[in-house]
C-alpha positions in Angstrom: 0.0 0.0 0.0 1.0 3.6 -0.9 1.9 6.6 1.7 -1.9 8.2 1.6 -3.8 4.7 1.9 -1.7 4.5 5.1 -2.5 8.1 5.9 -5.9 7.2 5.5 -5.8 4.1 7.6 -4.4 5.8 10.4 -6.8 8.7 10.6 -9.7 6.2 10.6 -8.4 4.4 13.3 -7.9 7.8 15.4 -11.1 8.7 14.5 -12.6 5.4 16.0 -10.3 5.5 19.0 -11.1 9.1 19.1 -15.1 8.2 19.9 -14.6 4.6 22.3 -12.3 6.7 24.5 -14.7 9.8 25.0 -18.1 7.2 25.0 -19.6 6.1 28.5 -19.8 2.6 29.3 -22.5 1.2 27.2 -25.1 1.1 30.8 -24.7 5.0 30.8 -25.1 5.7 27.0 -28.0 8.4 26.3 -29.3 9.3 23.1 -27.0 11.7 22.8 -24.0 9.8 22.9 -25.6 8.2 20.2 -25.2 11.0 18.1 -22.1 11.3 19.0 -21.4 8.1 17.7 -23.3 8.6 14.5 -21.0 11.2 13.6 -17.8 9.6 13.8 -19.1 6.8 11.8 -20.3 9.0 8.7 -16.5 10.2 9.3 -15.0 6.8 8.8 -18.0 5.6 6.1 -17.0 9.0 3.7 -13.3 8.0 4.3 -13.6 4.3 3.3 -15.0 6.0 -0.1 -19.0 5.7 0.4 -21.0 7.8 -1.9 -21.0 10.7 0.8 -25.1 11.7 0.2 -26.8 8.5 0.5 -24.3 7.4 3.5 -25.8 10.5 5.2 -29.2 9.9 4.0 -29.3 5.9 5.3 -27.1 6.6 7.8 -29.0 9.8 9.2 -33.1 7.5 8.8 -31.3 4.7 10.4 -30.1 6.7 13.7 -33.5 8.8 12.9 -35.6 5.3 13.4 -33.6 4.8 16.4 -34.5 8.3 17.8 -38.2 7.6 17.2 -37.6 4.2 19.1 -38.3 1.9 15.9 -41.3 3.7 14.6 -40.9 3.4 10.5 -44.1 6.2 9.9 -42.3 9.0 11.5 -39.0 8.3 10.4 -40.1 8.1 6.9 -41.9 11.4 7.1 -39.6 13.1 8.6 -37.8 12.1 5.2 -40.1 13.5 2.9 -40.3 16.4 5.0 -36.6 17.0 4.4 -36.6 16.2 1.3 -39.0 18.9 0.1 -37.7 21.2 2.4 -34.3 21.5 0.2 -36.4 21.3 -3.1 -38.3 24.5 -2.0 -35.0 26.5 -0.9 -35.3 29.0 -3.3 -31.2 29.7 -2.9 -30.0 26.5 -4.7 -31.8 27.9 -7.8 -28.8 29.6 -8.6 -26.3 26.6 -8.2 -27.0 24.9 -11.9 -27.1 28.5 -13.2 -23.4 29.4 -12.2 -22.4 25.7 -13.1 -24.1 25.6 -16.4 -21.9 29.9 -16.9 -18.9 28.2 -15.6 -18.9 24.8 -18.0 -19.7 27.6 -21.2 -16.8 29.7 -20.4 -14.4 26.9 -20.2 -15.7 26.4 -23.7 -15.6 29.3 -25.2 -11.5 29.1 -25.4 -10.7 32.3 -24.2 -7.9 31.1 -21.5 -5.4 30.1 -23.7 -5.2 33.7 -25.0 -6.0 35.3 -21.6 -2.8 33.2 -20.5 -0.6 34.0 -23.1 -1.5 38.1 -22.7 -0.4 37.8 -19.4 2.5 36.1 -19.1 4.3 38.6 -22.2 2.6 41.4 -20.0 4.4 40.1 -16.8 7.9 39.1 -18.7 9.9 41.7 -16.4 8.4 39.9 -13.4 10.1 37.2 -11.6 8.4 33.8 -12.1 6.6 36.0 -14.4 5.3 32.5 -15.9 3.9 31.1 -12.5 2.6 34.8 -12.0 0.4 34.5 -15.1 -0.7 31.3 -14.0 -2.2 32.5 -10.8 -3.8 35.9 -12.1 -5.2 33.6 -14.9 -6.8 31.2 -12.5 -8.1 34.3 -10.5 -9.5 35.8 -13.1 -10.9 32.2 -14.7 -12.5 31.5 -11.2 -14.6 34.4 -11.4 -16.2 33.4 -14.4 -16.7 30.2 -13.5 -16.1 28.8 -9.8 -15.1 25.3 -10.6 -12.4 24.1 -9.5 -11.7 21.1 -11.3 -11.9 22.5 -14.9 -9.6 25.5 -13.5 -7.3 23.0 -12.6 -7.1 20.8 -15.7 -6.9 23.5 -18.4 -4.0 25.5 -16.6 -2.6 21.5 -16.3 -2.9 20.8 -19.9 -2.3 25.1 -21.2 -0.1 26.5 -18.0 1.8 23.3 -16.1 4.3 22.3 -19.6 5.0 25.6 -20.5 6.3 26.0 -17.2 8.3 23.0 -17.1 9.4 23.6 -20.7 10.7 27.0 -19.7 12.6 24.8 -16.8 10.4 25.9 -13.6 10.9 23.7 -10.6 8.0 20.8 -10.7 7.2 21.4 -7.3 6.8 25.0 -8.0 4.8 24.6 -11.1 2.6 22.0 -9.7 1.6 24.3 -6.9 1.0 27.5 -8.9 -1.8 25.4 -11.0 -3.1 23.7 -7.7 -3.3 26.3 -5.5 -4.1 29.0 -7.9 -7.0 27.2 -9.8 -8.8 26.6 -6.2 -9.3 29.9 -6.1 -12.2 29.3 -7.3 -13.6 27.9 -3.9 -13.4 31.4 -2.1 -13.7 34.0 -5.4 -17.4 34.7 -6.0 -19.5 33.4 -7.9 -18.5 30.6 -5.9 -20.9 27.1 -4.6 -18.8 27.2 -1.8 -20.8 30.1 -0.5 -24.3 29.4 -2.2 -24.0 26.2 -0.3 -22.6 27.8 3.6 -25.5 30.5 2.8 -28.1 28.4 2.2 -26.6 25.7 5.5 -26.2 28.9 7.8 -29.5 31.1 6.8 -27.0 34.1 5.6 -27.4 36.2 2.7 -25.4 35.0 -0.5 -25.1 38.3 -1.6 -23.1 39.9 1.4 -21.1 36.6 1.3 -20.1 37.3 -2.1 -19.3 40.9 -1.4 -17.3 40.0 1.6 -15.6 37.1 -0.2 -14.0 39.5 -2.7 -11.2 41.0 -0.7 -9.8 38.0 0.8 -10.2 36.1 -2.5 -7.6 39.1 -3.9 -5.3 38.9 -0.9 -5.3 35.1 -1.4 -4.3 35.4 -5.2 -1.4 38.7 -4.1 0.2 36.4 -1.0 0.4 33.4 -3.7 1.7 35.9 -5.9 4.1 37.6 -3.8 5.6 34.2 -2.1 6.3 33.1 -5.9 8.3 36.5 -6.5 10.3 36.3 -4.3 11.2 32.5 -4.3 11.9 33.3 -7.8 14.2 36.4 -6.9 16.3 34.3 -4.3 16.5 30.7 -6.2 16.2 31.9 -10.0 16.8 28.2 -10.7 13.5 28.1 -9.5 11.9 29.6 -11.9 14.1 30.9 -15.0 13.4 33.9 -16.9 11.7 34.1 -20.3 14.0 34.2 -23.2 14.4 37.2 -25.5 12.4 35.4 -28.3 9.6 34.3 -25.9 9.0 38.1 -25.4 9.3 39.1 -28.4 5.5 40.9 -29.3 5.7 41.5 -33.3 4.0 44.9 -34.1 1.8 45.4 -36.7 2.6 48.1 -39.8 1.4 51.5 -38.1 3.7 50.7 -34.8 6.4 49.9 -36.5 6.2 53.2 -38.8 5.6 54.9 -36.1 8.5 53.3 -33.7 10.9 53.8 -37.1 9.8 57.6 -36.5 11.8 57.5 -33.5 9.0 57.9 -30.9 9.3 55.2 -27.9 6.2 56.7 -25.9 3.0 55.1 -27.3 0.7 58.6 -26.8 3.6 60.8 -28.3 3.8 58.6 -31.3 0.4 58.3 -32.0 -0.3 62.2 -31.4 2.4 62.3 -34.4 0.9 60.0 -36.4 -2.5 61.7 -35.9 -1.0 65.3 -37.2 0.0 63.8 -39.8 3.5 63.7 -39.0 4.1 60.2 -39.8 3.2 59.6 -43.2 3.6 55.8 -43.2 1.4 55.8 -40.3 -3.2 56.0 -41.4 -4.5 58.6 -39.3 -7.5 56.5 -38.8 -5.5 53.5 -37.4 -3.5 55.8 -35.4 -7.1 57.4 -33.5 -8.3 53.9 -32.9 -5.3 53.2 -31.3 -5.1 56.5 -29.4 -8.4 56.0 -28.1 -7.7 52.1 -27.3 -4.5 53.4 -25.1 -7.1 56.1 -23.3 -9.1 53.0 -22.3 -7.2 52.2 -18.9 -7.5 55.8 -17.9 -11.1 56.3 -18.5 -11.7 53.1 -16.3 -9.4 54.1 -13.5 -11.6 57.6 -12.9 -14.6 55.7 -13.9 -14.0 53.2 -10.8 -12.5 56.5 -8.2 -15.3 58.6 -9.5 -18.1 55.5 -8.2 -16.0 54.9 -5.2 -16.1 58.3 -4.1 -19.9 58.5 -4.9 -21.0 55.3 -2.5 -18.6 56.0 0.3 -19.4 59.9 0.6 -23.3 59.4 0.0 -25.3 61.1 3.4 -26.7 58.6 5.3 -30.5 58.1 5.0 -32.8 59.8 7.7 -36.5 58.8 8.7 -38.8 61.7 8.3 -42.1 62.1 10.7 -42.7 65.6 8.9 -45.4 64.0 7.0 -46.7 61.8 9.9 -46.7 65.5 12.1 -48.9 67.6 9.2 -51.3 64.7 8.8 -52.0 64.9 12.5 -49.8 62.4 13.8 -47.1 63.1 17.1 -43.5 61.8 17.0 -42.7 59.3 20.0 -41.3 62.2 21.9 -44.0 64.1 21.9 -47.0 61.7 22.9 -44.5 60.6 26.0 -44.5 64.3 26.9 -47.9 64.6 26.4 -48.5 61.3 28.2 -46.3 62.4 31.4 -47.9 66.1 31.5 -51.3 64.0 31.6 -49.8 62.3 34.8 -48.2 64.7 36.6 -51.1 67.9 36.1 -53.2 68.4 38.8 -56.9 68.2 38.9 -58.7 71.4 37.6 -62.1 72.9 38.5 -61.9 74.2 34.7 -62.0 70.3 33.2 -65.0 69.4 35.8 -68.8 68.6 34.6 -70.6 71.8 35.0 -73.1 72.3 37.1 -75.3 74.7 35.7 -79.4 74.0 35.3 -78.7 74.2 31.5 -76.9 71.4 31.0 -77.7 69.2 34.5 -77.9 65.9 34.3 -81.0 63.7 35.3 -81.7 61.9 37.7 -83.9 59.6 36.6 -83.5 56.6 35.1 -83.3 56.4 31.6 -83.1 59.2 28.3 -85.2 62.4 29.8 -85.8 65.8 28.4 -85.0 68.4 31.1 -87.2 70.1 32.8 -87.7 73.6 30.9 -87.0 76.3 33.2 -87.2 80.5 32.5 -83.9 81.1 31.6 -84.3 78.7 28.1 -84.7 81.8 25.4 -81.0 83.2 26.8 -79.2 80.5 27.0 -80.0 79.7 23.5 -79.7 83.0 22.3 -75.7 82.5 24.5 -75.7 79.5 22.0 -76.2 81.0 18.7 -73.7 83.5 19.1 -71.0 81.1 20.5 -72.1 78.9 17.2 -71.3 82.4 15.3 -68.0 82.6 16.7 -66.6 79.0 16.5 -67.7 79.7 12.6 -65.9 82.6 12.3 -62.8 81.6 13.8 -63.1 78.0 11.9 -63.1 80.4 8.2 -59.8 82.3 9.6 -58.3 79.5 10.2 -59.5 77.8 7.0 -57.9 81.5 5.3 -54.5 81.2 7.2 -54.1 77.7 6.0 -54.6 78.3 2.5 -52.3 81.0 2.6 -49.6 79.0 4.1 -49.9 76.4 1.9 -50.1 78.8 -1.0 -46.5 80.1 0.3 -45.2 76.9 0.9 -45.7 76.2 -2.7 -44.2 78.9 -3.7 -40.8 78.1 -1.4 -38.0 77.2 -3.2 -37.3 73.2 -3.0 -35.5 72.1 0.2 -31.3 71.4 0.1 -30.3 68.1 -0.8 -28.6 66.7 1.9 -24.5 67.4 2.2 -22.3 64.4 1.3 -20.3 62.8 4.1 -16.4 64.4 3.7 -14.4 62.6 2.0 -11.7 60.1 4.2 -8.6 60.1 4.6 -7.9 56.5 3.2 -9.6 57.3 0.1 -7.8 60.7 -0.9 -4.6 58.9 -0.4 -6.2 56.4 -2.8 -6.9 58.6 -5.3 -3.8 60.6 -5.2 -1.4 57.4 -5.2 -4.0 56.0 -8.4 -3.2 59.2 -10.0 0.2 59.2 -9.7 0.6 55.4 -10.7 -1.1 56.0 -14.0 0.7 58.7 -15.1 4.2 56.2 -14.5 2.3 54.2 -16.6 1.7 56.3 -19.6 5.1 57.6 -19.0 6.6 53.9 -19.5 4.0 52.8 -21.9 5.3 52.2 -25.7 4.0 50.7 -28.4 5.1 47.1 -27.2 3.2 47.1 -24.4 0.4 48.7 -26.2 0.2 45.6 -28.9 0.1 43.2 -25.5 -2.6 45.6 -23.8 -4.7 44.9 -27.4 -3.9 41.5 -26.3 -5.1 41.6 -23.3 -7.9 43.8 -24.1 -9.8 41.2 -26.5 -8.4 38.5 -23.9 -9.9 39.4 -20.5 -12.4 42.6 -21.6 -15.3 39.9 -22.9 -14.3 38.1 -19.4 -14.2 41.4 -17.2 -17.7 42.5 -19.2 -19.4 38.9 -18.0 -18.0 39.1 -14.4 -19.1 42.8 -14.2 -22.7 42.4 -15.3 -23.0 39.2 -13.0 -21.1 40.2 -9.8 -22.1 43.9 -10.1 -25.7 42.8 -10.3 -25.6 40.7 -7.3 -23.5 42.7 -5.2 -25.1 46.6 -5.8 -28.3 44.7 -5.7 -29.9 44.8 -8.9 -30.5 41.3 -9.2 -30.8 38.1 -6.7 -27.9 35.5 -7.2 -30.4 33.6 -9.1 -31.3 36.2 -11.8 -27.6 37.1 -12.1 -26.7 33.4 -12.5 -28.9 33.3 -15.5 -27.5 36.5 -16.9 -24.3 34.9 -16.4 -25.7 31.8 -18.2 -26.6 33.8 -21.5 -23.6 35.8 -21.4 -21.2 32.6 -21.5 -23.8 30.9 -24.3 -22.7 34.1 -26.0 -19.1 33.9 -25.6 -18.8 30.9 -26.4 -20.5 31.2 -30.0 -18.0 35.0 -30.6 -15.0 33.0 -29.7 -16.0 30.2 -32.2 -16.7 32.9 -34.6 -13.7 34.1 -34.0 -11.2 31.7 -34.3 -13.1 30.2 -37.1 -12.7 33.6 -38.8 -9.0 34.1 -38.5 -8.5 30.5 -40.0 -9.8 31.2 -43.3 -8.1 32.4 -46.5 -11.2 33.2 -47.9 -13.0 36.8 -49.3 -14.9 38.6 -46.5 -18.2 37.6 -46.9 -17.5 34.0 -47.9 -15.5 33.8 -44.4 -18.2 35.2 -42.5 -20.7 32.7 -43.8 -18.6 29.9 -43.3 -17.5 30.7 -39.7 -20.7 31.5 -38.5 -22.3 28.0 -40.4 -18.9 26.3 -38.6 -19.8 27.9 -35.2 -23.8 26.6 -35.3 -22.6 23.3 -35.6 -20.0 23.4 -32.7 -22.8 25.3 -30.9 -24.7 21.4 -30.5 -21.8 19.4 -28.8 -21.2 22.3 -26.6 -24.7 22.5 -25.3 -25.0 19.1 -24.5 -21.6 18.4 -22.9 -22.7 21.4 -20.4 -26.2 20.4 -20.0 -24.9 16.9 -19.1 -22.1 18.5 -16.6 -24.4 20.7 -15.1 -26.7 18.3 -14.4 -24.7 15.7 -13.0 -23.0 18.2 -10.6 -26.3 19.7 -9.4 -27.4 16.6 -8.3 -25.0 16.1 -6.4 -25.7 19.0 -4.5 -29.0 18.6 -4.0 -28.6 14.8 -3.1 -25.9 16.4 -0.7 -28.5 18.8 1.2 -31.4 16.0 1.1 -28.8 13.6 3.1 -27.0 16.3 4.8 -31.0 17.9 6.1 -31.9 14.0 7.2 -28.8 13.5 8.9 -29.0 16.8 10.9 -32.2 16.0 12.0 -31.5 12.3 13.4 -28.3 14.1 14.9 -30.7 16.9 16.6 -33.2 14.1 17.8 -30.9 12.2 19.5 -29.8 15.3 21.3 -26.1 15.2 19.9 -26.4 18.6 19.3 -27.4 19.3 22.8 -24.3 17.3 23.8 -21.8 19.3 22.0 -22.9 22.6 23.0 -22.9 21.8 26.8 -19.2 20.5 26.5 -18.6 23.5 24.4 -20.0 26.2 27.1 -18.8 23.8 30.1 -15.1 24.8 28.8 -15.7 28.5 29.8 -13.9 29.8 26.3 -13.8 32.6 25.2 -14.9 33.9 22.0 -10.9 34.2 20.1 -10.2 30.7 21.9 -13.9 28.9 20.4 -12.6 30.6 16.8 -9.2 28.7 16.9 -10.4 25.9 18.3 -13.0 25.7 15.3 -10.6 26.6 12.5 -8.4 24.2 13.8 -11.4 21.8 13.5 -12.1 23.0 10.2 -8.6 22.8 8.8 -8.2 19.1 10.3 -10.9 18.1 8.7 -9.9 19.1 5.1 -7.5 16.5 5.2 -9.9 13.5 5.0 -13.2 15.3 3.7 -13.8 17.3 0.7 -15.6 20.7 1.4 -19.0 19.7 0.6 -19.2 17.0 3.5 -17.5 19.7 6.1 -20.2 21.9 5.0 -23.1 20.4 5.2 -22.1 17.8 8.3 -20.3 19.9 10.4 -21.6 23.8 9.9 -24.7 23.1 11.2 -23.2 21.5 14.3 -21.2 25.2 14.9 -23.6 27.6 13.5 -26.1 27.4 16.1 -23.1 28.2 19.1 -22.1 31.5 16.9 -24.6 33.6 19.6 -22.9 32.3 22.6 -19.5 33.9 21.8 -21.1 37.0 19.6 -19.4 36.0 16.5 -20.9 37.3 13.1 -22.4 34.1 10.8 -21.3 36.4 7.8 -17.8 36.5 9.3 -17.7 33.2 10.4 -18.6 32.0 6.9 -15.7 33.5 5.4 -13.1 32.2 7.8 -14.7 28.7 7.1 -14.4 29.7 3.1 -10.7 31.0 3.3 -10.1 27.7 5.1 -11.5 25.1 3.0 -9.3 26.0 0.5 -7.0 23.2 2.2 -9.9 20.7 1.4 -8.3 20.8 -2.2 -4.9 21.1 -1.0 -4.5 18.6 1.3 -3.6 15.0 1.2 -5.1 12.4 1.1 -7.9 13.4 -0.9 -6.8 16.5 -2.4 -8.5 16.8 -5.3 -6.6 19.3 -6.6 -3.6 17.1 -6.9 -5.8 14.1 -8.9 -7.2 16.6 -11.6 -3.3 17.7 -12.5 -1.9 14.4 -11.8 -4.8 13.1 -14.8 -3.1 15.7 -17.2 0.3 15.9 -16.0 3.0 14.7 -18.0 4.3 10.7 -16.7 7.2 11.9 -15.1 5.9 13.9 -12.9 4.3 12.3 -9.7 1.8 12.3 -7.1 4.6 12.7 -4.3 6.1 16.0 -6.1 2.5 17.9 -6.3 1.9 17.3 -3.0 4.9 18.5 -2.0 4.5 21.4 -4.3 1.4 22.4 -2.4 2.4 22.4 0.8 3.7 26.0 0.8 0.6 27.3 -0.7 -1.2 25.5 2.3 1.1 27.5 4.9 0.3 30.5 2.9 -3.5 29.7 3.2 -3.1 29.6 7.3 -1.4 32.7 7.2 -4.5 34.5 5.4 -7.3 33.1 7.8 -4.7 34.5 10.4 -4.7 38.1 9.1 -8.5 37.9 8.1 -9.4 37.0 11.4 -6.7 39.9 12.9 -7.9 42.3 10.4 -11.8 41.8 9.7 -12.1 44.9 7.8 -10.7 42.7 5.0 -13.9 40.6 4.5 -16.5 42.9 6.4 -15.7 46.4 4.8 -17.3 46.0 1.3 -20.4 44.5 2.8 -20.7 47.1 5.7 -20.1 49.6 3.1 -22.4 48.6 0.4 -25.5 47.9 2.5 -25.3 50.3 5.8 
C-alpha cells in the first residue's frame, strides 16, 4: 500500500479510537451519545469511499428510526419532510445557473489567450510565468467557480509551458493547484451558495465580503512566488528574449521607425500627420484604445467616491406630524404632562341648570326652566363665533400652503467628507497611472490589445454578474442566468472568431462559413454542459437531502445538545472557540472534501455563533478561506488528482503534493490576518448595505 492509503488508515483508526475513548460505558449511553457516535461513523464511512449523500441519508433515517424508538411512519416522514424542504429552498436555484456559466466559459477558449497576454505582460516579473498562471486562474475562477476544470486547463495550457521554460515541478505543480482553487473562495462561488443556504445568511453579502480575501489570497500566492523566484532563479528561469518578443503590426512599426518610444507621443504624431507611413484613422483607434485604462481608472474612483461619501438616509415624521400624527417624543411628553397635572375645576362637569344631568333613570328631556330663550340665544352667538374663527383658520391655512408652494425646494442633503484612506487612494492611483503612460510604448500597447480582446469579454461577463448581485440589482439567481446567457454568447463570438481568423477566404464567404462552422460546434457544446451541469447539481441537491436528514437524526438524538454543553462547560472565550473551530475545520480538510464539512459539520457550529457573539457572515468566510485546504491537502486533495490526470508521466503524485504544501502554509497565514484584520472581508459588505 502507498503513503496516503496508510494516511488514511491511520486517521480512521484515530477517529474510531477518538469516539470509544470519549463514550460512557455502554449502561450510561444516552441518546446523545448516540449521536455522538453517529458522527464519527459518517466520518470513517465517507473515508472508506462511500458515496458521501446516501451514506448521510441511510445513515441519518437509520439513527432517525432509532431516535423515534423503531417507529418506521415518522421516520419516513420526517424524510419526505426533508426532502421537500431542500427542493423548496429558493437559494440553490442559482447553483445549476453558475455551473451551467462556468462549464460555457471553459468552452468558449478564451484562457489560452487570456494566458498567453499575461505572461508577455508580466515578462519583467520574476516567475513571471507562475505569476500569469495564478492571475489567470483568478481571473478564470470568477467566471466560472469550478475548481476542477480550472485545474485541468491550466494542467494541460499552463503546467508544460512552465516546465518547458525549466520551472521547478514542485513550483509549477503548486502555482496550478493552488491558484485554480481559487475558485472555492472567489465569487460566484458554490462554496458560498452552499454555507449561505446551510447557515440562513445572505449569498449576496457573502459574495461581497468574499471579494477582498479572494484578492489577498491570489497577491500572498503571488508575492511568495516572486520572491522564491528572486532568491532561487533556478526556481523559476526567466523568459528568453524570443519568448518576449510581441511583433508589431505596420502602423507601430512606422511609427516606432519615426523614432517615438512613448505610445501617446507617437500616436499624437501619427495623428497630425507627421508620420506619413502611419493611417490617421488607425493611429485614433489606437489613441483611443491606449485612453481606455485611464477612463476606467476615474470611472471606478469617481463610483467609489460616490458610495462612500453618500449622506446617510434619515426617517422623516414631517409628513406623519402635518397629517395629525405626534413623534414618539412628543405623545411621551404629552403622556407624562397628563400624569403629573393636577386636577382642575376648569375640566369638571358643569353644574349649571342648562346642562344638568337627570336623575332619573333612563333618556329624559330636562325640565324647561325661564332662563331657556338666553341661554340659547348665549348658544347661537357662540355657534357664530366657533364659525368665524373655523373660516380664519380655514384663510390662514390656504395661505400658508399657497407660500409653501411657492418656497424654493429644500437642500439636498450634504455628502459625508471625504476620508482620509480614500484621498490617499486617489492621489497614489493618480500618480501610478501617469508612470504608466510615462513607460507605456507601443510594445506594451500591442500586448494591452492583447489583453484587451483577452480578458475585456471576461471582465464584461464578471461585471454584469457580480455587479448585479452585489449593488443589488438582481438576486444571485437572476444574475446566475444572466451569467448563463452571457457565456452561451461567448462561447459562440470565440468560435466565430477563431473560425474567422483561420480562413483564407474573401470577407463575406469567411463570415458565412465561420458562423455555419460555429452553429454546428454550438450542438456538442450544449450538450456536454447540459450533461455537466446536471450531474454536478445533483450532487448537491442529493448532498442537502442527506446532509438535512442527517441533521435532524443528529438533533433528535440530542447530539447537538451534547456538544454545546461540552462547548459552554469549557468556559472559552470567543478568540479561543474561533481557533479551536478553525483548527477543526482545517483538520478536517484533510480527509473530507468541502462539501461534507459543509453540510455535516456547519450546522453543528452555527447554532453556538450567539454564545460567543461571533458574526455568521464573518464566520462563513473564515470557514471559506479555510477550506481551501480541502483541495490542497492530502489524502484526498483533489486538486492534486485533476493535475496528476493531465500531467506529464514523469511527474508524480509525491512532487505535487509537496508542491502544495507551501501554498497551504500561505493559506493559514490568510485566515490569520482575516481574522486579525476583519475589515478585510466585512468592509465592502458594511459599506455597500449600511
Amino acid at each position: 500500500m502507498n503513503k496516503g492509503v496508510w494516511f488514511g488508515l491511520v486517521i480512521m483508526a484515530l477517529v474510531v479510537l477518538t469516539t470509544f475513548l470519549l463514550l460512557p460505558p455502554m449502561a450510561q449511553m444516552t441518546s446523545g451519545h448516540l449521536g455522538l457516535l453517529m458522527l464519527s461513523l459518517i466520518v470513517v464511512a465517507i473515508m472508506l469511499g462511500f458515496p458521501t449523500a446516501f451514506t448521510l441519508m441511510g445513515m441519518g433515517m437509520m439513527f432517525a428510526w432509532i431516535a423515534y424508538s423503531y417507529d418506521t411512519t415518522k421516520t419516513l416522514d420526517l424524510m419526505v419532510q426533508r426532502t421537500y424542504g431542500v427542493m423548496a429552498n429558493d437559494v440553490l436555484i442559482s447553483i445549476p445557473l453558475f455551473v451551467f456559466m462556468g462549464y460555457l466559459v471553459e468552452r468558449a477558449n478564451l484562457i489560452e489567450k487570456l494566458f498567453k497576454s499575461l505572461h508577455l505582460a508580466a515578462a519583467r516579473v520574476p516567475g513571471s510565468l507562475a505569476v500569469a498562471t495564478v492571475v489567470t486562474c483568478a481571473i478564470f475562477a470568477t467566471a466560472t467557480g469550478i475548481v476542477g476544470a480550472v485545474v485541468t486547463l491550466m494542467g494541460l495550457l499552463a503546467f508544460p509551458a512552465m516546465l518547458r521554460a525549466g520551472y521547478h515541478t514542485q513550483l509549477a505543480a503548486g502555482a496550478v493547484t493552488a491558484g485554480g482553487c481559487l475558485g472555492i473562495l472567489i465569487p460566484p462561488s458554490v462554496l458560498l451558495i452552499v454555507y449561505g443556504a446551510t447557515a440562513g445568511v445572505s449569498v449576496v453579502q457573502l459574495y461581497a465580503g468574499a471579494f477582498f480575501p479572494g484578492i489577498m489570497l491570489a497577491a500572498l500566492y503571488i508575492g511568495y512566488i516572486i520572491v522564491l523566484a528572486k532568491i532561487k532563479p533556478s526556481l523559476a528561469p526567466p523568459l528568453s528574449a524570443a519568448d518576449r518578443m510581441v511583433p508589431l503590426p505596420a502602423t507601430a512599426t512606422a511609427i516606432s521607425r519615426d523614432g517615438s518610444r512613448n505610445a501617446l507621443s507617437g500616436l499624437l504624431s501619427a495623428i497630425r500627420g507627421q508620420v506619413p507611413a502611419a493611417p490617421r484613422g488607425l493611429a485614433m483607434g489606437n489613441f483611443l484604445v491606449s485612453l481606455l485604462p485611464a477612463l476606467v481608472i476615474v470611472a471606478t474612483l469617481a463610483v467609489t467616491w460616490h458610495y462612500t461619501t453618500l449622506p446617510e438616509a434619515v426617517q422623516s415624521t414631517e409628513g406623519l406630524v402635518s397629517m395629525g400624527g405626534t413623534t414618539n417624543a412628543t405623545d411621551s411628553q404629552t403622556e407624562k404632562s397628563d400624569l403629573e397635572a393636577p386636577p382642575a375645576e376648569s375640566a369638571q362637569e358643569p353644574q349649571g341648570e342648562g346642562v344638568q344631568e337627570p336623575q332619573a333613570e333612563g333618556v329624559q328631556e330636562p325640565p324647561k326652566v325661564a332662563g331657556d330663550a338666553a341661554q340659547q340665544a348665549r348658544d347661537a352667538a357662540a355657534a357664530k363665533t366657533a364659525a368665524a374663527e373655523k373660516a380664519a383658520a380655514a384663510t390662514a391655512a390656504a395661505k400658508a400652503a399657497a407660500s409653501k408652494a411657492k418656497a424654493p425646494p429644500a437642500a439636498a442633503p450634504d455628502r459625508l467628507p471625504t476620508p482620509l484612506w480614500l484621498s490617499v487612494l486617489i492621489g497614489v492611483t493618480l500618480v501610478v497611472t501617469a508612470g504608466f503612460y510615462y513607460i507605456f510604448n507601443l510594445v506594451r500597447l500591442e500586448i494591452f490589445k492583447m489583453l484587451l480582446g483577452s480578458f475585456f469579454p471576461l471582465a464584461v461577463l464578471i461585471l454584469a454578474v457580480l455587479g448585479t448581485i452585489v449593488f443589488g440589482w438582481a438576486t444571485p439567481t437572476e444574475a446566475a442566468a444572466i451569467g448563463s446567457l452571457g457565456g452561451f454568447l461567448l462561447a459562440i463570438a470565440y468560435r466565430f472568431h477563431n473560425r474567422w481568423k483561420s480562413m483564407d477566404a474573401g470577407a463575406p464567404a469567411r463570415v458565412s462559413a465561420s458562423l455555419a462552422s460555429s452553429m454546428r460546434d454550438l450542438g456538442p457544446i450544449l450538450k456536454e454542459s447540459s450533461f455537466l451541469t446536471a450531474k454536478t447539481s445533483a450532487m448537491v441537491c442529493w448532498l442537502f437531502v442527506g446532509s438535512s436528514i442527517f441533521s435532524a437524526a443528529f438533533a433528535l438524538l440530542g447530539g447537538q445538545e451534547l456538544i454545546e454543553k461540552w462547548v459552554l462547560s469549557l468556559n472559552m472565550t470567543p478568540l479561543q472557540f474561533m481557533i479551536l473551530s478553525q483548527i477543526i475545520i482545517f483538520l478536517l480538510g484533510w480527509p473530507l472534501e468541502w462539501t461534507e464539512i459543509i453540510v455535516i459539520f456547519m450546522p453543528i457550529f452555527i447554532p453556538l455563533l450567539p454564545h460567543f457573539g461571533i458574526d455568521p457572515l464573518f464566520f462563513g468566510l473564515l470557514v471559506a478561506l479555510n477550506l481551501q485546504t480541502a483541495f490542497l491537502s492530502p489524502p484526498v486533495a483533489m486538486a492534486a488528482f485533476y493535475l496528476k490526470g493531465v500531467s506529464p508521466p514523469h511527474v508524480t503524485l509525491n512532487q505535487i503534493f509537496v508542491g502544495m504544501m507551501p501554498f497551504m502554509v500561505i493559506q493559514v497565514i490568510a485566515v490569520i490576518l482575516l481574522y486579525v484584520f476583519p475589515g478585510i472581508g466585512l468592509w465592502l459588505p458594511q459599506t455597500l448595505y449600511k
